[in-house]
Every structure is written in C-alpha cells, then in structure tokens.
C-alpha positions in Angstrom: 110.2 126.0 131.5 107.7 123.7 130.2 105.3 122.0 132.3 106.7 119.5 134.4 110.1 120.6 133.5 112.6 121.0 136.4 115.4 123.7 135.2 118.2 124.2 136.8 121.0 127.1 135.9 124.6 127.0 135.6 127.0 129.1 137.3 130.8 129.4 136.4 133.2 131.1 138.7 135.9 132.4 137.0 139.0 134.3 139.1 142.6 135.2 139.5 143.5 134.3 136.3 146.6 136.9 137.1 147.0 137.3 133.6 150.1 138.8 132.6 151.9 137.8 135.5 155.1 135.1 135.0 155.5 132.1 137.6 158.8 130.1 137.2 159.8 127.3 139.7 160.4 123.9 139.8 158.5 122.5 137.7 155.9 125.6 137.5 155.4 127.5 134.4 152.8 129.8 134.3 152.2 133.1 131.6 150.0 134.6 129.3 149.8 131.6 126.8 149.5 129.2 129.3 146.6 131.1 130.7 145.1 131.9 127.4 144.9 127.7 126.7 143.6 127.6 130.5 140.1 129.6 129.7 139.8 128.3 126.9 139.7 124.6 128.1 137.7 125.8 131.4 135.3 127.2 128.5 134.7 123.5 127.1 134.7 121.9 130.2 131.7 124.1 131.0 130.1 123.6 127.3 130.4 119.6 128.3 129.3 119.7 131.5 126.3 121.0 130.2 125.6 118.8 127.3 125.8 115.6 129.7 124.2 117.1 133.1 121.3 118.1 130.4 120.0 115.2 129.7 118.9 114.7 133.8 117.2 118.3 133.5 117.1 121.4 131.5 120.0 123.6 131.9 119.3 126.8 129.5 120.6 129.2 131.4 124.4 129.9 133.0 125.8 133.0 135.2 129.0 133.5 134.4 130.8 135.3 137.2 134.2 137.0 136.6 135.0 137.4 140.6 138.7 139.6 140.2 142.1 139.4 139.9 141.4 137.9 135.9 144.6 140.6 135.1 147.8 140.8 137.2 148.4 144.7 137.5 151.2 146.6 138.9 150.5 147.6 142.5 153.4 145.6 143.7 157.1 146.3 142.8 157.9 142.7 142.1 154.8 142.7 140.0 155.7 145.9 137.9 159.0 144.3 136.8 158.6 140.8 136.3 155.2 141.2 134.5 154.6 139.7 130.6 153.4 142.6 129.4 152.2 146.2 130.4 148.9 146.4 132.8 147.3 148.4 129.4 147.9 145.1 127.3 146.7 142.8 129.8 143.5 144.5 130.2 143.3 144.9 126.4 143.6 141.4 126.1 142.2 140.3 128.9 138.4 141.6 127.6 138.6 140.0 124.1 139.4 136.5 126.2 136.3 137.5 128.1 134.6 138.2 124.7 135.6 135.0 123.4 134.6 132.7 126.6 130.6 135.0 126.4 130.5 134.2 122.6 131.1 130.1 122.7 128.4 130.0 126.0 126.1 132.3 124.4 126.1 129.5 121.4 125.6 126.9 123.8 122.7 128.3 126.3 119.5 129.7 125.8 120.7 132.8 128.4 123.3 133.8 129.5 123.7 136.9 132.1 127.7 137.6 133.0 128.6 139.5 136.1 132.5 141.1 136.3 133.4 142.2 139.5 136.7 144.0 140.7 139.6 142.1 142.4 142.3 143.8 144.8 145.2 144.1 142.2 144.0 145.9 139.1 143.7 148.2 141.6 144.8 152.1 140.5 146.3 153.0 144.1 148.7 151.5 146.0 146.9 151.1 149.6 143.6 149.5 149.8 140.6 151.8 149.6 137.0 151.3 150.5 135.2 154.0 148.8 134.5 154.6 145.6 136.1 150.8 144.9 134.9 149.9 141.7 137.3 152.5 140.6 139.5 150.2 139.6 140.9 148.4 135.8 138.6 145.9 136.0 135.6 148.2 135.7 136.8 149.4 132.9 137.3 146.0 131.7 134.0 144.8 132.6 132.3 147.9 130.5 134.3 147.2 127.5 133.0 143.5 127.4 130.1 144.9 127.9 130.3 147.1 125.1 131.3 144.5 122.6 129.0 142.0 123.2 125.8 144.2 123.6 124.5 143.1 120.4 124.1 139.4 121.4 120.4 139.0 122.1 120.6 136.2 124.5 123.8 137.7 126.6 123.4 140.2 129.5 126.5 142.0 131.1 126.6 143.6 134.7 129.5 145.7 135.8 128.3 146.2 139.2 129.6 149.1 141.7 128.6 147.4 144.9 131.2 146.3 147.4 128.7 142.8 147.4 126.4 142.8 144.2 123.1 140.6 145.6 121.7 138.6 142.3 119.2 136.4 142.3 119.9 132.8 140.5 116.4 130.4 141.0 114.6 132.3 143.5 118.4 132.1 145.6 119.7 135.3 146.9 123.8 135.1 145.9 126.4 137.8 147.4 129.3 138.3 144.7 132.6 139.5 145.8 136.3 139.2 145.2 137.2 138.3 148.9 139.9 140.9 149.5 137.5 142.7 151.8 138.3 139.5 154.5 141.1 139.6 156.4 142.4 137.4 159.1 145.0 135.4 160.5 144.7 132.0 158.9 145.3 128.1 158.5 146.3 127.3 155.1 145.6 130.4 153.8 141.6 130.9 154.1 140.7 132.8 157.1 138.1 130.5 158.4 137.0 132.4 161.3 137.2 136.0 159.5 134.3 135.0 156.7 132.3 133.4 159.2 132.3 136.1 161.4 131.9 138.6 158.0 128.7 136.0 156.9 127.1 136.9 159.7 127.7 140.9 160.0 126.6 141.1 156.3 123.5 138.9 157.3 122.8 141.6 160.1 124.1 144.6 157.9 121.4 143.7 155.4 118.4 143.5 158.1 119.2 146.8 159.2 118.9 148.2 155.6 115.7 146.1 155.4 116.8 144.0 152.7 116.6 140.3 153.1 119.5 138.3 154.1 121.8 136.3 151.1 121.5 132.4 150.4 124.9 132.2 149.2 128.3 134.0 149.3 130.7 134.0 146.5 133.9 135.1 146.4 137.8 134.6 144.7 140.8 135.8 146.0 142.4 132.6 148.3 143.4 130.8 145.5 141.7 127.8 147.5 138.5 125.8 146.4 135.8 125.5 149.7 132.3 125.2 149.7 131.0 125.5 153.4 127.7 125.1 154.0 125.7 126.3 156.7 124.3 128.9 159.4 121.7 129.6 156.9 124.4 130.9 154.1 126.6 128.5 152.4 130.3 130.0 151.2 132.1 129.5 148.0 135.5 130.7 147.6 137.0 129.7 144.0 140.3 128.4 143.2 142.7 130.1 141.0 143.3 130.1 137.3 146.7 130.9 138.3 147.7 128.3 140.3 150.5 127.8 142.9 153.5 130.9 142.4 156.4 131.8 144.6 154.0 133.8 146.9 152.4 130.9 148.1 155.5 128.8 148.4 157.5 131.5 150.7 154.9 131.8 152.7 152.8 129.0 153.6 155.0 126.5 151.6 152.1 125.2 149.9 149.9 126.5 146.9 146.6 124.9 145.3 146.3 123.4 142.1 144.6 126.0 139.2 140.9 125.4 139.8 137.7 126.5 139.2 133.8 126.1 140.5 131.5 124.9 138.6 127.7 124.9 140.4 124.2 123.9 139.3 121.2 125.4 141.0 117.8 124.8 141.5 114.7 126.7 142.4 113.4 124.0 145.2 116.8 122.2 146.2 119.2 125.2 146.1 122.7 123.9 145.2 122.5 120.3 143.4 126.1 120.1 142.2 129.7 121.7 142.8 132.3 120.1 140.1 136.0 121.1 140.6 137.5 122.0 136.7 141.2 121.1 137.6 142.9 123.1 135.0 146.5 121.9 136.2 147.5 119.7 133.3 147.7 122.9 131.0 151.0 123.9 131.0 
C-alpha cells in the first residue's frame, strides 16, 4: 500500500450451493439453472461492493473461500434419485462455475488468493470419517480449478488437506472449515453451545501444538447467517446458496433465505464490515 494508505481485503464466503440437487414446494424452486444465475449475481454483487466501499479505502485484494457443500452428491438415498444430474456432471460443472466466478474477480482486484475446502456431502463414503477427510469430490474439484486457472498471474488456489486450514488475512489468524465437524442438539438449527464449546477446544488444541490461537472461525454448513463475536474469537457461519428445501421444513419447519457473507478486513480494526448478499429473488 502506498504511504498513508489504509487497505483493507475482501473476503467472500461461498457454500452449500447443493448444486445439482432439485427443491420443489410451495412456492420454492430451486435447480441447477437457478443456481447457476445465483453465483453469477453473488459474483456482481461482490464486483460492486467493491467498486463503492473503494472509494473510503483501497480494497485490492479479496479471499475467496469455497467453504463445502458447493455440489449436492449422492450419499443420501433421496439425494441419489431426485438429483438433476449425475455427482460426475455436477462436479464437472461445478469447477468451470468456479472458473468463471475466479476469472471476473481476478479482472476486478489486484489479488486474489481462493481457498476450496471440503463439505460433508460430496463425501465418497457413506458414514462420516475423520481421517484422511479431504478424500472427498471436492478435492478433486478444488485441484481441477486449480489446474485451470494456474496461468492467471494475479490468482492463487489452495486446496487445503487440513481438517481447519489457518490463513492469515491482514495480520488476522482465520480458521476455515465446512462446519460438519460440530454437532449438537440445537435451537433453530445452529448448535450454539456445540461451537462455543469447539472455539474454545480448538483455541486450547492449538496451544498444545504451540501454534497461536485463531482470530476468526469460518465455517458453512447450517444454512444460517451469524456472526458472533467474542471470547477472543469471533464466528462466522454462512448462509446457503441453496436456500430453504424440504429438509428444513420437516424438521424445524423453518429454512433461511439463500445468503451469503460478504466481510471486509483490516490490519488494525479487524473486521470493519459484514454485508448479507440475499440471493432469494433469483428464482
């Protein structure tokens, strides 16, 4: 930055877009196009938020975080025969929407670094497992974007392996995860007492190891927009590309709109804004 300049850098959450997966009730529609025009509108929401919040302070730099679940899979039964199109298709076509949404940032900023972790249902077994996680479609995903776009300069891709990857954004330590890891009985769906009490076993996990302790802990998977500040380590869970489905209805009789987090970040103030991209109205 130039002298006197105060930079701050963008960071887009991006998660549980579901893609391939078919939601039909009420008044619901949800499927690949619809979530194909959904990016691509979150993509110039971003752009524009940029180009006005720039003119306050510099913003040349965004991390765009793909936290899971952006395809729908097949580990459920339900899943494997209502889905759009095969798992191979969605992940196909998944990573050239993910080329697309790199190409028009990397246009935009000056940098742009992209991280792509693993959600629970690209999954390649049925049950749950804790080692050797990354094995999973979404890797594979990640290193095929990263493939493609390795010859833009100003773009840097990072499929990471870790169960939380630790990045540093502004001098700010950031844990990225998909959230599946957090389990609990809940109120309206986010398990309130389960992430605090994870917060601070991570916190603790990470002193033992003699690393230092996270700023910020990011995650998908709730389907629920919260920023929590606090106890030294503020949470972020995303909302959902997706939006409300019949999952959400059966069970809690309630579902959150599609949304996304959109966060600026600063070397001395830490977080400086948090805008909600209500991606709703595209149907």
């Amino acid at each position: 930055p130039r002298e006197g300049e105060d930079p701050h850098t963008m960071v887009a959450l991006i998660s549980d877009a579901h893609y391939g997966e078919t939601v039909d009730m009420y008044d619901i529609h949800y499927n690949m196009d619809v979530c194909e025009r959904r990016i691509e509108y979150l993509t110039q929401k971003v752009i524009r938020f940029r180009e006005l919040n720039g003119q306050d302070h510099p913003i040349n730099k965004i991390v765009a975080v793909f936290l899971g679940d952006m395809i729908s899979g097949n580990i459920h039964e339900e899943l494997a025969e209502s889905n759009e199109s095969p798992v191979s298709d969605q992940l196909v076509r998944m990573a050239h929407l993910m080329v697309d949404v790199i190409g028009s940032l990397s246009e935009n900023f000056s940098e742009v670094e992209v991280i792509v972790m693993p959600g629970n249902h690209p999954r390649l077994t049925k049950k749950p497992r804790h080692k050797r996680k990354y094995d999973n479609l979404e890797y594979i995903m990640g290193e095929m974007v990263k493939a493609i776009v390795r010859d833009i300069d100003n773009v840097e891709v990072i499929v990471p392996k870790d169960l939380i990857y630790v990045h540093d954004i502004e001098g700010h330590k950031v844990g990225f995860t998909h959230g599946d890891g957090y389990k609990s009985t809940s109120f309206a769906g986010i398990p309130f007492y389960g992430l605090a009490r994870k917060r601070a076993a991570f916190q603790e996990g990470l002193k033992g190891l003699g690393m230092p302790p996270v700023d910020m802990l990011m995650m998908g998977h709730f389907h629920q927009l919260l920023w929590w500040p606090g106890r030294g380590c503020d949470l972020i869970v995303n909302g959902s590309i997706k939006g409300p489905d019949e999952y959400a209805f059966d069970t809690m009789h309630a579902g959150d709109e599609a949304q996304q987090a959109l966060i600026t970040i600063n070397r001395r103030h830490g977080i400086t804004s948090f805008e909600r991209i209500n991606l709703g109205s595209i149907r």
